[in-house]
N, C-alpha and C positions, 0 to 999 in steps of 0.2 A: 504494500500500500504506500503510495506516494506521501509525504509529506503534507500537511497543509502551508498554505501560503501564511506567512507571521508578518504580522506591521507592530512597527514603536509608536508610540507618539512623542513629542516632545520630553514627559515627566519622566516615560521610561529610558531616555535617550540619555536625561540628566543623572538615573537611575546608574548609569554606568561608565559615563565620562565626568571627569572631572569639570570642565569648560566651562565658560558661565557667560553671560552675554558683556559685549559683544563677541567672546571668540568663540561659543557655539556655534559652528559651521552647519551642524543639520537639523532641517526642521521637521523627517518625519522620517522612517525607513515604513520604504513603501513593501516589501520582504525580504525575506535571508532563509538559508538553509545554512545550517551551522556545519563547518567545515568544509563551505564550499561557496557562498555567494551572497552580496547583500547589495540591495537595489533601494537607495535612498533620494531624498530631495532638500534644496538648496535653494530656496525662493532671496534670491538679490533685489534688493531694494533701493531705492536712493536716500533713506533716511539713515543707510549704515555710516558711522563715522568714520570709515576709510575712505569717500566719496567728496570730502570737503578737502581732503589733499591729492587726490588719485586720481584725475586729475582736476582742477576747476574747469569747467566749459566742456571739459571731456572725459568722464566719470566713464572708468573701465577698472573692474574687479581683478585685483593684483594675482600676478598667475602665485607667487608663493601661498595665497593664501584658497587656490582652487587647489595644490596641492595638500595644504592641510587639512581640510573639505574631506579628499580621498583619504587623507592618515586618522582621522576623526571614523569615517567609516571604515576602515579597515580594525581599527580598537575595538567599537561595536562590533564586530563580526568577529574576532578574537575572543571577547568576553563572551559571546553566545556560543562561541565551541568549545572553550576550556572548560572542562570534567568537573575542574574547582576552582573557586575563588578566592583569594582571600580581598578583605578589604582593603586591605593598604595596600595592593596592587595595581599596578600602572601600564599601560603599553607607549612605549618612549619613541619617538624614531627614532631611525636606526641609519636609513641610507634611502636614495632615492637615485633610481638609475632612468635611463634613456626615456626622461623625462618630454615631452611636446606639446607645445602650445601649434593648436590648428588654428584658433581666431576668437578674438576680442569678448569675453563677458560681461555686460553694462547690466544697468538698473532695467527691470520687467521681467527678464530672464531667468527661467525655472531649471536651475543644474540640476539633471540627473547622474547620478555618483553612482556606478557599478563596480563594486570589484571583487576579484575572486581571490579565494586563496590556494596559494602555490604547494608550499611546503611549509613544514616547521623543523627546527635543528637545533636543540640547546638555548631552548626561550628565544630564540627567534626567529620571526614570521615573515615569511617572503608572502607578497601579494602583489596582483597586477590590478589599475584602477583605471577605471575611464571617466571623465566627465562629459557629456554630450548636453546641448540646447539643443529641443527641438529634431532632433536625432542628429544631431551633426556633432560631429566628437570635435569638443573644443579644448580636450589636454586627456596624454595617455601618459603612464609611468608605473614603471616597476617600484613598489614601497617595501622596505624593513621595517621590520617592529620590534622593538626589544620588549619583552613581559620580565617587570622586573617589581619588586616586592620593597616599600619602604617603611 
């Protein structure tokens, strides 16, 4: 029997990242199968405080931070697969490889954040992530994740 399809909403999201506004990056996972995929969303706005320096007159959502977007959901989808938790538990990054910016994310724009996961090797998690608008992939990258206990 196949899985069902699981969504977070925001409470649960804050339930398992640390983040807090403004650097919560996501505002909903749309699903996930634990140890394999989580499909979230990124609603951009122009009331974000990155927008009054990023730029004046041309307000474009910084590719570091559609990166962290993908690393926020790849945490989520970490804590949904590991067996145990403990609370003082963290997922750090770790590394970000052959990273792509395909084109520009402004205010209106709904990021959809996919990513899977690879492997795991000694508390760290290799994942691949896509961000797409509208189906067009506007940043692709390999993420590390350290799981690491404070």
């Amino acid at each position: 029997m196949a899985n069902p399809i699981s969504s977070l909403e925001v409470q649960d999201i804050m339930a398992l990242l640390p983040h807090r506004y403004p650097f919560l990056l996501i505002d909903r996972v749309l699903d996930y199968t634990p140890g394999e995929s989580l499909t979230a969303i990124k609603n951009v706005t122009i009331n974000e405080p990155i927008f009054t320096g990023h730029f004046p007159g041309r307000p474009i959502f910084p590719g570091v931070l559609i990166l962290e977007a993908m690393a926020q959901a790849t945490g989520i989808l970490g804590f949904k697969t590991a067996a145990e938790r403990s609370e003082n538990e963290l997922y750090l990054f770790a590394a970000i490889d052959e990273a792509r910016f395909k084109k520009p994310v402004v205010p209106g724009d709904t990021m959809v954040l996919e990513v899977k996961f690879l492997k795991e090797r000694r508390n760290m998690w290799k994942f691949y992530g896509e961000a797409k608008v509208e189906g067009q992939l506007v940043c692709c990258a390999e993420l590390m994740c350290a799981r690491r206990e404070f």
